[in-house]
Phi, psi and omega in degrees: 000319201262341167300297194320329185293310189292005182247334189274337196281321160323318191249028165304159160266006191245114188279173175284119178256126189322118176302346123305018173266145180285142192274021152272350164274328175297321183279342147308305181318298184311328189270318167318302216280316185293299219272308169285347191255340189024084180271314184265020158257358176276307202309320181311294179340279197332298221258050198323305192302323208266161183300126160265163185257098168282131186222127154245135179285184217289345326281151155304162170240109173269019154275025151206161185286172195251137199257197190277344195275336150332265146013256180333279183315326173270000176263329189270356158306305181296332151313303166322294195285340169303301170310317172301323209285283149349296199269043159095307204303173159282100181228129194263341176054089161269112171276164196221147169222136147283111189256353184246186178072172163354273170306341158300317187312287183330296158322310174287332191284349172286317169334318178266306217103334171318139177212134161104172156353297192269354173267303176306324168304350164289318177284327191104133136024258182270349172313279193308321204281326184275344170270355170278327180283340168304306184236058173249353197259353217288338148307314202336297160309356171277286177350284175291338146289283169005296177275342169306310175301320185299337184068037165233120182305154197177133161282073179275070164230317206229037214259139155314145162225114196320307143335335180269167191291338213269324169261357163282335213259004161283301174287343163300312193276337185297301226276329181308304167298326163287346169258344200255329168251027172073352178281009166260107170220163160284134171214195157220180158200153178282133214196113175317146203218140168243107174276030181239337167285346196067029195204152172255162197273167140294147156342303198297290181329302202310305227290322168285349180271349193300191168181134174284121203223151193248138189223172157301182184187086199234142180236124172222152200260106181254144200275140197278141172267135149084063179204091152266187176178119188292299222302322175278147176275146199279171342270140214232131154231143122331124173207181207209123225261137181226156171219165204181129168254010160239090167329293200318303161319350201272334177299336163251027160317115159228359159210168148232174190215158192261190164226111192290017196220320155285154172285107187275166156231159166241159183180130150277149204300175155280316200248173172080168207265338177289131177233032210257106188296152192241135054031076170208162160345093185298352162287321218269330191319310204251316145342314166261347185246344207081169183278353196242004178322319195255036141292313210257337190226137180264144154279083187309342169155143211245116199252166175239114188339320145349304193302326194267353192277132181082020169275159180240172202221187162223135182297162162293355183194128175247031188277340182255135174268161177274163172252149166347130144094022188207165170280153171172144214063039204234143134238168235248177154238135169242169187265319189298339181299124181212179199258357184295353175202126182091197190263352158115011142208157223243146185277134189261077159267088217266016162253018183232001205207144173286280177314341168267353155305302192288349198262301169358303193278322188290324184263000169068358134357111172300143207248109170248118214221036188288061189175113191297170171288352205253016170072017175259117168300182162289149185314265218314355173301109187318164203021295239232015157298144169081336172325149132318117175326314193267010189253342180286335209291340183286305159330318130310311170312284203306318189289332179305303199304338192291327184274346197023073177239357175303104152260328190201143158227131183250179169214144199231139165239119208216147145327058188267136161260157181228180200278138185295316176282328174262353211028064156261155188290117163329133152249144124354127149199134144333133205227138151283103180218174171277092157322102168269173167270104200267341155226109229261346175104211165357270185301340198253336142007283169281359180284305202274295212312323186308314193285325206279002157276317150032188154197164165087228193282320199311312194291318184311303201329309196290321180286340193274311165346272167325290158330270202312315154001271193299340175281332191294314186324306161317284199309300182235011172050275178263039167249017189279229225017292222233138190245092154004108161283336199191156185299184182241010208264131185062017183264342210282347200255326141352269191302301159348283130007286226269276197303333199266356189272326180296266165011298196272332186255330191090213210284309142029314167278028156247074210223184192259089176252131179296138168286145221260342191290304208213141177319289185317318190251130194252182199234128169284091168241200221278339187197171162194150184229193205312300169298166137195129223229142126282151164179114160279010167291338160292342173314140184274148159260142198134174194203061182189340189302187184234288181236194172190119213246152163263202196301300152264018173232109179275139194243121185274142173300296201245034167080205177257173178252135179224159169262110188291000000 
């Protein structure tokens, strides 16, 4: 056995290695060894010929270095593309740099000291826009050694960059097309907002901001208009217990809503001269009243929340007038409403809340939105002008007892998210934007069941369509239509434009300008008049706008467009 081992080890093609070596000298070697052989462009060479795998990294933002967590993410990638590669395919491994957005942005106002909106706009534009392209590179070579140690292949010769025309004018021609097949329209949808980025997040983003944080926990009793009852004794009111940990909202109160399936209660002190009856949830009673609730309070008769839906009420702030043609101060029945918390019924702002937008829209609900991008009411706004919303809340509270509408205030400690790049407290808001459609209605309907009688890819397309579809659908319930295109920062004098330019020409402004790179190609943007300029002084910031126009010059934000 053992001749046997030694003859076989003799006639390995592989010398043998000292069991002391350190293996960051071997893995060096090893990489050298790649590097002099451009190991990885003969694996392209082989597979010139073959059906390709497409990969673009992720991209990275080379204005900040790159950590360990990298590391990870790019070796289980890199497992993908190794494996394709193995199997025949063609995989070109495209690196990427992130030159925009947020996060450049972010770097830089730390670089000055400066923070929002309103200081850069003090510094200028374009002052700022030419040092965010100054340090959007500033890493790179920390990058590209990483992966080089790392053994993880890439095309950094050939890499996209988010900033160049070759790659905007690919979302330019997407948006064209989306627009051109009826799925681009205005709309709005509710959406975390960072008022110190001026900008709203993803899902993904939110999801990284939580922080555990102590907020209020406040209940308050508001009284049903035109609710009497000869069984009671005078002087008698209803009233109807709500509870909310953003106090702030309560100044865009325009409905509250019930679960028309739960069991509500009424209950009167037993003792004392008031007689004025409470409203909540009959799960909720010893959690809001104490577990000793009924030494102190009689129950007058216990109902199903149905009963309370289309009664009116009077809100806690008359500081916002309501507008024409619409409900407010009603309540409503939601499904959503449940007893697991609070008093089982919930204060209604529908410029604040994704379920209270939609219930907003099924109920024709007054939309009160007294609360700027930088997350300040207005000066003229009583007690709480000029304030931050979450800087309002004490104040408020003291003003709800003055009014003695005050049942009880607590402070909770809960989970809120704030923005991962500033920790500022997220607000809930309505957003005005450009929408694509994931399920487009009918028409886009009968497209896919057409294609999905098929056979082969045509059928697959349609069915993975429909998934998505069905998954948005799940996700965001009536709001599945529609996908955010682009950030809000710097947008309103644009979109403005952008509609009187629609107006005075038609659908025509959404129209084609030949592009200045080449004679042959033309470029889709959103409108064009006598002029047209690049200028990246002109760019908007956010890393979604669409344009951003001066008095006679439309300028595309993010450069031109091409059909890749």
């Amino acid at each position: 056995m053992s001749v046997t081992n030694t003859s076989t080890m003799e006639s390995a093609p592989y010398e043998r290695l000292p069991p002391d070596r350190p293996a960051d000298e071997l893995e060096r070697e090893l990489l050298a060894l790649w590097e002099v052989e451009r190991l990885f462009e003969q694996t392209l060479a082989k597979n010139a010929d073959a059906p390709p795998f497409v990969f673009f990294e992720g991209p990275p933002t080379a204005n900040g270095r790159p950590g360990i967590h990298h590391v990870f993410s790019r070796t289980v990638k890199d497992l993908f593309c190794r494996y394709r590669a193995m199997k025949g395919y063609r995989v070109e491994r495209k690196a990427g740099w992130d030159t925009h957005g947020l996060p450049v942005e972010i770097e830089v106002e730390k670089q000055l000291g400066i923070s929002g909106k309103q200081e850069i706009e003090a510094i200028g534009v374009a002052e700022f826009n030419r040092l965010c392209r100054e340090s959007v590179f500033r890493y790179r070579g920390d990058w590209e050694r990483l992966s080089a140690r790392m053994g993880y292949w890439l095309d950094y010769a050939n890499p996209y960059v988010t900033y160049s025309n070759n790659y905007v004018e690919s979302v330019w021609w997407a948006l064209q097309t989306l627009y051109d097949r009826g799925l681009l329209y205005r709309g709005h949808k509710i959406l975390p907002y960072c008022p110190r980025c001026g900008t709203a997040l993803s899902s993904h983003e939110v999801a990284q901001g939580y922080e555990e944080v102590e907020d209020p926990s406040v209940y308050v009793a508001l009284e049903l208009v035109a609710e009497r009852d000869v069984n009671l004794k005078p002087p008698f009111s209803r009233r109807i217990l709500v509870w909310t940990t953003t106090p702030w909202t309560l100044v865009s109160n325009a409905a509250l809503a019930v679960n028309p399936d739960l069991e509500y209660a009424e209950l009167v002190r037993r003792t004392g001269e008031d007689y004025r009856t409470i409203i909540l949830a009959a799960d909720r009673l010893g959690a809001v009243l104490g577990e000793d609730y009924d030494n102190r309070w009689e129950i007058v008769r216990r109902f199903r929340g149905g009963e309370l839906v289309g009664r009116r009420y009077r809100r806690p702030f008359d500081w916002v007038p309501y507008p024409d043609g619409v409900e407010h101060e009603v309540i409503v029945g939601e499904s959503f409403v449940s007893a697991e918390d609070g008093s089982g019924v919930v204060h209604m702002a529908p410029a604040f809340g994704a379920d209270d937008y939609a219930a907003g829209q099924r109920h024709n609900l007054a939309f009160l939105q007294p609360v700027d991008t930088r997350g300040q009411f207005p000066r003229e706004l009583p007690v709480v002008g000029g304030l931050f919303v979450k800087d309002a809340d004490a104040l408020l509270i003291e003003e709800l007892k003055r009014r003695g509408v005050l049942w009880k205030s607590l402070r909770i400690t809960h989970s809120y998210p704030h923005c991962w790049r500033c920790d500022t407290p997220l607000l809930v808001v309505r957003a005005h934007d450009r929408l694509s459609r994931l399920d487009a209605g009918a028409q886009c309907r009968r497209r896919l069941a057409s294609a999905g009688s098929g056979r082969g890819p045509f059928r697959r397309v349609a069915q993975e369509q429909h998934r998505l579809g069905d998954l948005a659908r799940s996700l965001l319930g009536y709001t599945a239509a529609a996908v955010a295109l682009r950030r809000r920062r710097e947008s309103r004098r644009g979109n403005r434009q952008l509609r009187r330019a629609r107006e005075a020409r038609g659908p025509a402004a959404f129209g084609y300008v030949r592009s200045a790179q080449a004679a042959d190609r033309w470029v889709p943007l959103a409108l064009f008049q006598r002029q047209l300029h690049r200028s990246y002084e002109a760019r908007t910031r956010g890393d979604r706008h669409l344009v951003r126009f001066r008095i006679d010059v439309l300028r595309p934000v993010a450069l031109s467009v091409r059909e890749p």
